[in-house]
Steps between C-alpha positions, in 0.01 A plus 500: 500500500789388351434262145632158539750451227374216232890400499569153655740534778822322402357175688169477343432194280200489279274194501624354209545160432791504288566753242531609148820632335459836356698645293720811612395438868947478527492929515251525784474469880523086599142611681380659197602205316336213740202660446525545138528139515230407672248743320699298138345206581172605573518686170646201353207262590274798279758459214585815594955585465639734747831707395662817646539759232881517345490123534466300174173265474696170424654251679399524865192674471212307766180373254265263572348235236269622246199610664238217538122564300514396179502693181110577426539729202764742287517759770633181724687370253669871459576500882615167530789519183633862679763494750455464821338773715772748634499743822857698471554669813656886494498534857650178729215641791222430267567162609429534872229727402328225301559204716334724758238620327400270265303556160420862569851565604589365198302725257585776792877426389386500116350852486787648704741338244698262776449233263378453125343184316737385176280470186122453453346623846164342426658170406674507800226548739298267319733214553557567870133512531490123317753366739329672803151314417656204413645508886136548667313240265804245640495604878801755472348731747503332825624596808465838577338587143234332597461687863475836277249360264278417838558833614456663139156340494406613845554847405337485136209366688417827649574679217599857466239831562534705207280840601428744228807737662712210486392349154548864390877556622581127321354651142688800529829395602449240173295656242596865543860485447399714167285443238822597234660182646276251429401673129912388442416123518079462493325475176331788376142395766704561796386122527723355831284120492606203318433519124373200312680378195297249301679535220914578564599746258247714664727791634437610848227798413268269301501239786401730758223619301410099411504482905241743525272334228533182665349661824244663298414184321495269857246791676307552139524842558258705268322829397363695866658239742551653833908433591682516764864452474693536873849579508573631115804579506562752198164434358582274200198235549215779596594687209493203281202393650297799389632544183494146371189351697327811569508467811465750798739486759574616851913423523614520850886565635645642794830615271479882445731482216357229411151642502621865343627257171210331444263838485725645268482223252127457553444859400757429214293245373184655543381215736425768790088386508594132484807491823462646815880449649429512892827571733388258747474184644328155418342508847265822380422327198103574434245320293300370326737375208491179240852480485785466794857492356823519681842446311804516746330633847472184714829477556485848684189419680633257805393165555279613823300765272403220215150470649471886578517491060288271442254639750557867261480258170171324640297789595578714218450212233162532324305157444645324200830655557841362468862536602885438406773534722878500374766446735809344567486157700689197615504162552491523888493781763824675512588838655636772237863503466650743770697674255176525287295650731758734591635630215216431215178472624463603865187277609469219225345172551453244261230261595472127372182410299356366830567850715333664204161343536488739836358755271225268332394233785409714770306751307225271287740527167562211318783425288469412066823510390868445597786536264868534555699743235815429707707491180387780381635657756835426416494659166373763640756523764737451224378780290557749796789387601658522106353922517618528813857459395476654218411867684737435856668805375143716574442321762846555704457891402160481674628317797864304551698201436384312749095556433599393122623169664209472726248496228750263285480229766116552565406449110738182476407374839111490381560395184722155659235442762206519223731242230593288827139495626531648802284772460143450267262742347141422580206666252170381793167632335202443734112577543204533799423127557255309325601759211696374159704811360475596105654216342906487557768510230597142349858457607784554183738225502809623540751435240801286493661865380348697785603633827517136646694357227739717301853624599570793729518773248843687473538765817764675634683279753594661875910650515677243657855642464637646810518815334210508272252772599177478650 
Protein backbone atom coordinates (compact mmCIF):
# COMPACT_ATOMS: atom_id res chain seq x y z
CA UNK A 1 0.00 0.00 0.00
CA UNK A 2 0.94 3.16 -0.99
CA UNK A 3 2.15 5.73 2.26
CA UNK A 4 -0.02 8.70 2.54
CA UNK A 5 2.20 11.68 2.18
CA UNK A 6 2.37 13.84 5.67
CA UNK A 7 2.38 16.97 3.13
CA UNK A 8 -0.83 19.12 3.35
CA UNK A 9 -2.41 19.30 0.02
CA UNK A 10 -2.23 22.91 -1.19
CA UNK A 11 -5.89 23.44 0.38
CA UNK A 12 -5.32 22.13 3.76
CA UNK A 13 -5.57 24.61 6.66
CA UNK A 14 -4.38 23.66 10.06
CA UNK A 15 -6.60 24.28 13.09
CA UNK A 16 -5.02 27.19 14.20
CA UNK A 17 -6.49 30.01 15.65
CA UNK A 18 -4.36 32.66 14.45
CA UNK A 19 -0.71 32.40 14.12
CA UNK A 20 2.74 33.26 15.13
CA UNK A 21 5.33 35.04 12.93
CA UNK A 22 8.42 33.11 12.50
CA UNK A 23 11.23 34.20 11.38
CA UNK A 24 12.59 33.06 7.82
CA UNK A 25 9.18 31.37 7.09
CA UNK A 26 9.53 34.23 3.66
CA UNK A 27 12.01 31.25 1.80
CA UNK A 28 9.56 28.39 2.21
CA UNK A 29 6.37 26.94 0.69
CA UNK A 30 3.12 29.45 1.81
CA UNK A 31 1.82 25.75 3.17
CA UNK A 32 4.97 25.12 4.88
CA UNK A 33 4.76 28.46 6.27
CA UNK A 34 0.90 28.40 7.58
CA UNK A 35 1.82 25.67 9.42
CA UNK A 36 4.96 26.95 10.80
CA UNK A 37 2.69 29.48 12.06
CA UNK A 38 0.37 27.72 13.68
CA UNK A 39 2.84 25.22 15.43
CA UNK A 40 4.75 29.25 16.55
CA UNK A 41 2.09 29.92 18.59
CA UNK A 42 1.66 26.86 20.28
CA UNK A 43 5.39 27.03 20.95
CA UNK A 44 4.94 30.53 21.85
CA UNK A 45 2.34 29.92 24.65
CA UNK A 46 5.51 27.38 26.17
CA UNK A 47 7.91 30.41 25.77
CA UNK A 48 9.21 28.47 23.32
CA UNK A 49 10.71 30.91 19.67
CA UNK A 50 10.42 29.24 16.40
CA UNK A 51 13.01 30.36 13.51
CA UNK A 52 14.05 28.68 10.20
CA UNK A 53 17.77 28.25 10.09
CA UNK A 54 19.67 31.16 7.88
CA UNK A 55 17.10 33.48 9.41
CA UNK A 56 18.38 35.89 12.12
CA UNK A 57 16.65 35.51 15.73
CA UNK A 58 15.55 39.25 16.03
CA UNK A 59 12.88 41.18 15.06
CA UNK A 60 10.02 38.93 13.95
CA UNK A 61 10.82 35.94 15.69
CA UNK A 62 7.12 34.37 17.41
CA UNK A 63 7.78 34.17 21.58
CA UNK A 64 5.41 33.99 24.04
CA UNK A 65 5.62 35.84 27.62
CA UNK A 66 7.98 34.58 30.10
CA UNK A 67 6.90 31.30 31.11
CA UNK A 68 4.49 31.39 34.13
CA UNK A 69 5.84 29.37 37.70
CA UNK A 70 7.73 31.42 39.61
CA UNK A 71 11.39 31.40 40.31
CA UNK A 72 11.83 28.71 43.31
CA UNK A 73 15.60 28.61 43.48
CA UNK A 74 19.14 29.49 41.48
CA UNK A 75 18.63 26.80 38.91
CA UNK A 76 15.16 28.89 38.18
CA UNK A 77 16.59 31.92 38.52
CA UNK A 78 19.42 30.66 35.84
CA UNK A 79 16.56 29.63 33.41
CA UNK A 80 14.48 32.46 33.82
CA UNK A 81 17.52 35.41 33.07
CA UNK A 82 18.54 33.12 29.64
CA UNK A 83 16.96 33.83 26.45
CA UNK A 84 14.17 32.53 25.38
CA UNK A 85 13.90 28.83 24.40
CA UNK A 86 14.78 28.36 20.61
CA UNK A 87 13.75 25.45 18.00
CA UNK A 88 15.73 26.50 14.59
CA UNK A 89 14.41 24.47 11.92
CA UNK A 90 17.03 22.90 9.11
CA UNK A 91 14.46 21.25 7.23
CA UNK A 92 10.96 23.44 6.36
CA UNK A 93 9.10 19.56 6.50
CA UNK A 94 10.05 19.19 10.06
CA UNK A 95 7.26 21.44 10.46
CA UNK A 96 4.45 19.30 9.05
CA UNK A 97 6.17 16.46 10.61
CA UNK A 98 5.79 18.00 14.08
CA UNK A 99 2.40 19.49 13.85
CA UNK A 100 1.49 15.94 12.89
CA UNK A 101 3.16 14.16 15.21
CA UNK A 102 3.44 16.00 18.10
CA UNK A 103 6.12 15.72 21.01
CA UNK A 104 7.65 12.53 19.73
CA UNK A 105 7.79 13.90 16.27
CA UNK A 106 9.46 16.56 17.65
CA UNK A 107 12.41 14.76 19.37
CA UNK A 108 11.94 12.29 16.11
CA UNK A 109 12.94 15.61 14.11
CA UNK A 110 15.75 16.40 16.85
CA UNK A 111 17.77 13.16 16.55
CA UNK A 112 17.53 13.17 12.73
CA UNK A 113 18.91 16.78 12.84
CA UNK A 114 15.63 18.53 11.01
CA UNK A 115 15.77 20.94 13.70
CA UNK A 116 18.22 21.96 16.65
CA UNK A 117 17.49 23.81 20.10
CA UNK A 118 19.69 27.35 20.37
CA UNK A 119 21.61 27.40 23.71
CA UNK A 120 21.10 25.52 27.01
CA UNK A 121 18.91 22.36 25.97
CA UNK A 122 18.00 21.60 29.56
CA UNK A 123 16.99 25.17 30.24
CA UNK A 124 14.96 25.03 27.42
CA UNK A 125 12.96 22.04 28.14
CA UNK A 126 12.64 23.05 31.55
CA UNK A 127 10.86 26.21 30.76
CA UNK A 128 8.47 24.66 28.23
CA UNK A 129 7.73 22.15 30.82
CA UNK A 130 6.85 25.33 33.41
CA UNK A 131 4.56 26.87 30.89
CA UNK A 132 2.98 23.44 29.98
CA UNK A 133 1.96 22.83 33.84
CA UNK A 134 1.07 26.13 34.34
CA UNK A 135 -1.65 25.47 31.33
CA UNK A 136 -3.23 22.19 33.08
CA UNK A 137 -3.27 23.68 36.76
CA UNK A 138 -5.44 26.75 34.86
CA UNK A 139 -7.75 24.53 32.62
CA UNK A 140 -5.52 24.83 29.37
CA UNK A 141 -6.28 21.35 28.33
CA UNK A 142 -9.82 21.21 27.44
CA UNK A 143 -11.45 20.14 24.59
CA UNK A 144 -10.06 17.35 23.03
CA UNK A 145 -7.00 17.16 25.62
CA UNK A 146 -9.19 16.22 27.90
CA UNK A 147 -10.94 13.30 25.62
CA UNK A 148 -7.21 11.77 25.45
CA UNK A 149 -6.60 12.06 29.11
CA UNK A 150 -10.09 9.88 29.51
CA UNK A 151 -8.87 7.56 27.09
CA UNK A 152 -5.13 7.63 28.48
CA UNK A 153 -6.59 6.55 31.81
CA UNK A 154 -8.74 3.84 30.36
CA UNK A 155 -5.81 2.23 28.92
CA UNK A 156 -3.32 2.75 32.00
CA UNK A 157 -6.05 1.06 33.88
CA UNK A 158 -5.36 -2.23 32.38
CA UNK A 159 -1.95 -1.85 32.42
CA UNK A 160 0.63 -3.47 30.30
CA UNK A 161 1.75 -7.58 30.56
CA UNK A 162 5.33 -7.58 30.85
CA UNK A 163 6.27 -11.63 30.57
CA UNK A 164 9.76 -12.64 31.39
CA UNK A 165 10.41 -12.94 27.25
CA UNK A 166 9.10 -9.61 26.95
CA UNK A 167 10.71 -7.91 30.11
CA UNK A 168 13.84 -9.61 28.71
CA UNK A 169 13.82 -8.09 25.01
CA UNK A 170 13.08 -4.37 26.87
CA UNK A 171 16.56 -4.90 29.08
CA UNK A 172 18.44 -5.83 26.21
CA UNK A 173 17.52 -3.46 23.66
CA UNK A 174 18.42 -0.75 26.76
CA UNK A 175 21.05 -2.07 28.91
CA UNK A 176 23.08 -4.07 26.40
CA UNK A 177 23.97 -1.49 23.99
CA UNK A 178 27.70 -2.24 25.45
CA UNK A 179 29.07 -2.18 28.61
CA UNK A 180 32.22 0.25 27.04
CA UNK A 181 29.41 2.80 26.48
CA UNK A 182 28.10 3.34 29.59
CA UNK A 183 31.89 3.02 31.41
CA UNK A 184 32.31 6.59 29.04
CA UNK A 185 29.75 8.51 31.22
CA UNK A 186 28.91 6.14 34.62
CA UNK A 187 31.01 6.48 37.63
CA UNK A 188 33.46 3.98 38.28
CA UNK A 189 30.20 1.38 40.16
CA UNK A 190 28.58 1.09 36.91
CA UNK A 191 25.89 2.79 39.26
CA UNK A 192 22.78 3.86 36.58
CA UNK A 193 20.20 5.07 39.89
CA UNK A 194 19.98 8.45 41.25
CA UNK A 195 22.92 9.37 43.51
CA UNK A 196 22.37 11.33 46.68
CA UNK A 197 24.28 14.48 47.32
CA UNK A 198 24.00 15.66 50.91
CA UNK A 199 26.67 17.67 50.76
CA UNK A 200 27.29 19.49 46.97
CA UNK A 201 30.82 19.43 46.34
CA UNK A 202 30.45 15.76 46.54
CA UNK A 203 31.53 14.72 42.91
CA UNK A 204 29.38 12.21 41.23
CA UNK A 205 31.44 8.84 42.44
CA UNK A 206 31.24 9.71 46.17
CA UNK A 207 27.41 10.33 45.89
CA UNK A 208 26.65 7.15 44.39
CA UNK A 209 28.49 5.40 46.96
CA UNK A 210 26.61 7.86 49.80
CA UNK A 211 23.35 6.41 47.87
CA UNK A 212 24.23 3.05 48.68
CA UNK A 213 24.99 3.80 52.45
CA UNK A 214 21.82 5.48 52.77
CA UNK A 215 20.04 2.17 51.64
CA UNK A 216 22.20 0.27 53.88
CA UNK A 217 21.54 2.54 56.76
CA UNK A 218 17.35 2.65 56.05
CA UNK A 219 17.35 -1.59 55.88
CA UNK A 220 20.17 -1.74 58.88
CA UNK A 221 21.83 -4.10 56.94
CA UNK A 222 24.51 -6.08 59.04
CA UNK A 223 27.03 -8.99 59.47
CA UNK A 224 25.16 -12.61 57.90
CA UNK A 225 21.93 -10.82 56.64
CA UNK A 226 20.34 -12.84 53.97
CA UNK A 227 19.86 -10.18 50.71
CA UNK A 228 18.19 -10.18 47.98
CA UNK A 229 18.67 -7.46 45.54
CA UNK A 230 16.28 -7.96 42.10
CA UNK A 231 17.24 -6.31 39.07
CA UNK A 232 21.15 -5.21 39.83
CA UNK A 233 22.06 -3.85 37.15
CA UNK A 234 26.04 -3.95 37.06
CA UNK A 235 26.22 -5.07 40.59
CA UNK A 236 27.31 -1.86 42.40
CA UNK A 237 24.86 -2.18 45.59
CA UNK A 238 25.35 -6.22 46.10
CA UNK A 239 28.91 -5.73 45.99
CA UNK A 240 28.80 -2.92 48.39
CA UNK A 241 26.51 -4.68 50.38
CA UNK A 242 28.87 -7.52 51.19
CA UNK A 243 31.82 -5.73 51.54
CA UNK A 244 30.66 -2.90 53.73
CA UNK A 245 27.74 -4.63 55.77
CA UNK A 246 28.82 -8.08 55.42
CA UNK A 247 26.21 -9.03 53.99
CA UNK A 248 25.35 -12.10 51.73
CA UNK A 249 23.62 -11.52 48.71
CA UNK A 250 21.70 -13.22 45.94
CA UNK A 251 21.70 -10.19 43.02
CA UNK A 252 19.28 -10.99 40.36
CA UNK A 253 19.22 -9.52 36.49
CA UNK A 254 18.02 -10.72 33.35
CA UNK A 255 21.01 -8.50 31.46
CA UNK A 256 23.73 -10.96 30.24
CA UNK A 257 26.19 -8.27 29.95
CA UNK A 258 25.02 -7.01 32.63
CA UNK A 259 25.32 -10.17 34.67
CA UNK A 260 28.95 -11.22 32.94
CA UNK A 261 30.23 -7.50 34.62
CA UNK A 262 29.19 -7.98 37.83
CA UNK A 263 30.99 -11.67 38.24
CA UNK A 264 34.03 -10.30 37.05
CA UNK A 265 34.25 -7.59 39.58
CA UNK A 266 32.99 -9.87 42.34
CA UNK A 267 35.87 -12.22 41.71
CA UNK A 268 38.07 -9.00 41.46
CA UNK A 269 37.18 -8.10 44.74
CA UNK A 270 37.29 -11.30 46.27
CA UNK A 271 33.55 -11.07 47.26
CA UNK A 272 32.79 -14.48 45.26
CA UNK A 273 31.40 -16.35 48.84
CA UNK A 274 29.44 -13.23 49.78
CA UNK A 275 27.34 -12.51 45.92
CA UNK A 276 25.71 -14.97 44.05
CA UNK A 277 24.84 -12.83 40.65
CA UNK A 278 21.74 -14.89 39.23
CA UNK A 279 20.87 -14.23 35.30
CA UNK A 280 17.30 -14.29 35.99
CA UNK A 281 14.22 -12.91 36.84
CA UNK A 282 12.50 -11.37 40.03
CA UNK A 283 9.60 -13.78 39.51
CA UNK A 284 12.12 -16.95 40.51
CA UNK A 285 13.30 -15.09 43.31
CA UNK A 286 13.64 -17.82 46.34
CA UNK A 287 13.77 -17.42 50.05
CA UNK A 288 14.02 -17.12 52.98
CA UNK A 289 15.91 -13.64 53.14
CA UNK A 290 15.97 -10.52 55.85
CA UNK A 291 16.52 -8.11 53.33
CA UNK A 292 14.46 -7.25 49.87
CA UNK A 293 16.10 -4.37 47.90
CA UNK A 294 15.30 -3.18 44.48
CA UNK A 295 16.98 0.08 43.03
CA UNK A 296 15.64 0.92 39.45
CA UNK A 297 13.47 -2.40 38.48
CA UNK A 298 9.85 -1.32 39.01
CA UNK A 299 9.78 0.69 36.33
CA UNK A 300 10.44 -2.45 34.06
CA UNK A 301 8.06 -4.58 35.89
CA UNK A 302 4.41 -3.32 34.45
CA UNK A 303 1.78 -1.98 36.43
CA UNK A 304 -0.39 -5.40 36.05
CA UNK A 305 2.68 -7.53 37.55
CA UNK A 306 3.05 -5.15 40.88
CA UNK A 307 1.16 -7.74 42.94
CA UNK A 308 2.85 -10.81 41.12
CA UNK A 309 6.25 -8.91 43.17
CA UNK A 310 4.98 -8.48 46.05
CA UNK A 311 3.50 -11.94 46.11
CA UNK A 312 7.68 -13.10 45.26
CA UNK A 313 8.74 -10.31 48.06
CA UNK A 314 6.07 -11.76 50.64
CA UNK A 315 6.77 -15.34 50.48
CA UNK A 316 10.39 -15.17 50.34
CA UNK A 317 10.65 -12.51 53.26
CA UNK A 318 11.68 -14.16 56.55
CA UNK A 319 9.73 -12.87 59.77
CA UNK A 320 11.23 -9.60 60.88
CA UNK A 321 12.24 -8.78 57.43
CA UNK A 322 12.18 -5.58 55.59
CA UNK A 323 12.17 -3.94 52.19
CA UNK A 324 13.13 -0.73 49.98
CA UNK A 325 12.03 -0.12 46.67
CA UNK A 326 13.60 2.77 44.41
CA UNK A 327 11.85 3.88 41.48
CA UNK A 328 10.87 6.61 39.48
CA UNK A 329 7.20 8.02 40.08
CA UNK A 330 4.76 10.78 39.39
CA UNK A 331 2.32 12.86 40.56
CA UNK A 332 -0.59 11.13 38.63
CA UNK A 333 -0.94 8.15 36.20
CA UNK A 334 0.54 8.98 32.92
CA UNK A 335 1.51 6.67 30.05
CA UNK A 336 5.43 6.75 29.13
CA UNK A 337 6.28 9.15 26.52
CA UNK A 338 5.88 7.40 23.02
CA UNK A 339 9.15 8.45 21.97
CA UNK A 340 10.46 7.08 25.37
CA UNK A 341 9.26 3.87 25.15
CA UNK A 342 10.37 3.58 21.74
CA UNK A 343 13.59 4.69 21.54
CA UNK A 344 14.95 4.48 25.39
CA UNK A 345 13.31 2.14 27.35
CA UNK A 346 11.03 -0.22 25.42
CA UNK A 347 8.34 -1.13 28.22
CA UNK A 348 8.73 1.64 31.01
CA UNK A 349 6.10 2.65 33.35
CA UNK A 350 6.33 5.02 35.96
CA UNK A 351 3.72 4.53 38.58
CA UNK A 352 2.42 7.36 41.02
CA UNK A 353 2.93 6.74 44.81
CA UNK A 354 -0.67 5.44 44.87
CA UNK A 355 -0.12 2.67 41.81
CA UNK A 356 2.92 1.68 43.81
CA UNK A 357 1.16 0.46 46.89
CA UNK A 358 -0.03 -2.55 44.32
CA UNK A 359 3.09 -4.24 45.42
CA UNK A 360 2.56 -3.76 49.33
CA UNK A 361 -1.45 -3.77 49.90
CA UNK A 362 -2.39 -6.84 48.35
CA UNK A 363 0.33 -8.97 49.68
CA UNK A 364 0.17 -8.34 53.79
CA UNK A 365 3.31 -5.69 53.48
CA UNK A 366 3.07 -2.65 55.14
CA UNK A 367 4.70 0.47 54.33
CA UNK A 368 7.49 2.58 57.07
CA UNK A 369 8.92 4.98 55.10
CA UNK A 370 8.40 7.29 52.07
CA UNK A 371 10.91 9.78 50.89
CA UNK A 372 11.26 11.65 47.67
CA UNK A 373 15.11 12.33 46.41
CA UNK A 374 13.57 13.98 43.30
CA UNK A 375 16.32 16.60 43.33
CA UNK A 376 18.77 14.48 43.57
CA UNK A 377 17.94 13.28 40.61
CA UNK A 378 18.67 16.22 38.80
CA UNK A 379 22.23 16.44 39.79
CA UNK A 380 22.54 13.32 38.94
CA UNK A 381 21.01 13.74 35.61
CA UNK A 382 23.24 16.65 35.36
CA UNK A 383 26.39 14.84 36.11
CA UNK A 384 25.67 12.36 33.17
CA UNK A 385 24.65 14.54 30.96
CA UNK A 386 28.10 16.94 31.58
CA UNK A 387 30.30 13.13 30.80
CA UNK A 388 28.22 12.45 28.26
CA UNK A 389 29.35 15.39 26.23
CA UNK A 390 32.44 15.32 27.13
CA UNK A 391 33.10 11.58 25.33
CA UNK A 392 30.30 12.11 22.08
CA UNK A 393 33.38 11.62 20.10
CA UNK A 394 33.56 7.63 21.52
CA UNK A 395 30.35 7.43 21.46
CA UNK A 396 29.63 8.44 17.60
CA UNK A 397 32.70 5.94 16.72
CA UNK A 398 30.70 3.24 18.54
CA UNK A 399 27.47 4.09 16.91
CA UNK A 400 26.45 7.50 14.74
CA UNK A 401 25.45 11.00 14.82
CA UNK A 402 22.18 10.54 15.30
CA UNK A 403 22.41 7.88 18.47
CA UNK A 404 24.86 10.71 20.01
CA UNK A 405 21.77 13.05 19.71
CA UNK A 406 19.38 10.51 20.93
CA UNK A 407 21.08 10.02 24.19
CA UNK A 408 21.71 14.03 24.36
CA UNK A 409 17.96 14.67 24.38
CA UNK A 410 17.17 11.64 26.77
CA UNK A 411 19.76 12.93 29.59
CA UNK A 412 18.38 16.66 29.26
CA UNK A 413 14.83 15.57 28.86
CA UNK A 414 15.09 13.65 32.44
CA UNK A 415 17.01 15.98 33.98
CA UNK A 416 14.02 19.06 33.00
CA UNK A 417 11.22 16.74 33.98
CA UNK A 418 13.03 15.86 37.49
CA UNK A 419 13.93 20.11 38.16
CA UNK A 420 10.23 20.81 36.77
CA UNK A 421 8.67 18.08 38.92
CA UNK A 422 7.26 16.09 36.58
CA UNK A 423 8.89 13.07 37.25
CA UNK A 424 9.84 12.07 41.31
CA UNK A 425 12.13 9.56 42.82
CA UNK A 426 10.47 7.50 45.50
CA UNK A 427 12.95 5.52 48.23
CA UNK A 428 9.44 3.08 49.83
CA UNK A 429 11.00 0.75 52.59
CA UNK A 430 8.37 -1.68 53.96
CA UNK A 431 7.89 -4.80 56.38
CA UNK A 432 5.30 -8.07 57.04
CA UNK A 433 2.48 -6.29 58.94
CA UNK A 434 2.30 -5.87 62.47
CA UNK A 435 6.29 -5.82 62.01
CA UNK A 436 8.47 -2.40 62.72
CA UNK A 437 11.77 -2.64 60.51
CA UNK A 438 15.39 -1.88 62.21
CA UNK A 439 15.14 1.61 63.03
CA UNK A 440 15.25 4.04 59.72
CA UNK A 441 17.84 6.73 58.96
CA UNK A 442 16.99 10.33 60.49
CA UNK A 443 16.45 12.45 57.43
CA UNK A 444 19.70 15.13 56.58
CA UNK A 445 18.38 18.46 55.94
CA UNK A 446 19.30 19.43 52.86
CA UNK A 447 21.32 22.47 52.51
CA UNK A 448 20.55 25.83 51.17
CA UNK A 449 23.95 24.88 48.96
CA UNK A 450 22.68 21.47 47.88
CA UNK A 451 21.11 19.94 44.94
CA UNK A 452 17.79 21.90 45.66
CA UNK A 453 19.35 25.16 46.13
CA UNK A 454 22.58 26.01 44.35
CA UNK A 455 23.12 27.01 40.65
CA UNK A 456 23.22 24.58 37.74
CA UNK A 457 26.87 23.87 37.66
CA UNK A 458 28.76 24.89 34.38
CA UNK A 459 27.95 22.10 31.41
CA UNK A 460 28.38 22.07 28.00
CA UNK A 461 25.35 23.71 26.33
CA UNK A 462 23.56 21.74 23.09
CA UNK A 463 24.99 23.27 19.25
CA UNK A 464 22.48 25.48 18.25
CA UNK A 465 24.17 26.90 15.11
CA UNK A 466 22.86 25.57 11.94
CA UNK A 467 26.09 24.24 11.25
CA UNK A 468 27.46 23.26 14.53
CA UNK A 469 27.96 19.48 14.77
CA UNK A 470 26.15 17.00 16.59
Amino acid sequence: MKKRSAQPSAGAKPECAGTGVVTGSTAVSPVIGRVAGCLAKRFGELGVQLRFAGSSDGGGAFQGGEPAGGIESARDARAATARPPTIVVKDPRAVVRIALGGTRALAESYVDGSIDFEGDLQASLEAANRALASRRTAGGTAGMASLSRVIETARLARGRVIDRDTARRNAMSHYDLGNDFFALWLDPSMSYTCAYFPDALMDLADAQRAKMDLVCAKLGIGEGDRVVDAGCGWGGLALHMAERCGARVHAYNISPAQIAYAREQAAERGLGDRVTFVEDDYRSVEGPFDVFVSIGMLEAVGKSQYEELGAVIKRGLARGGRGLIHSIGRNEPIATDGWIDRYIFPGSYKPSLAEMLGVFEPNGLAVADVENLRMHYVETLEHWAARFEARTDDVRAMFDDAFVRRWRLYLNAAAAAFATGWLQLYQVVFSHQGELPKQIRPRQPISPTSALGRARPARPVSPGAPDAPG
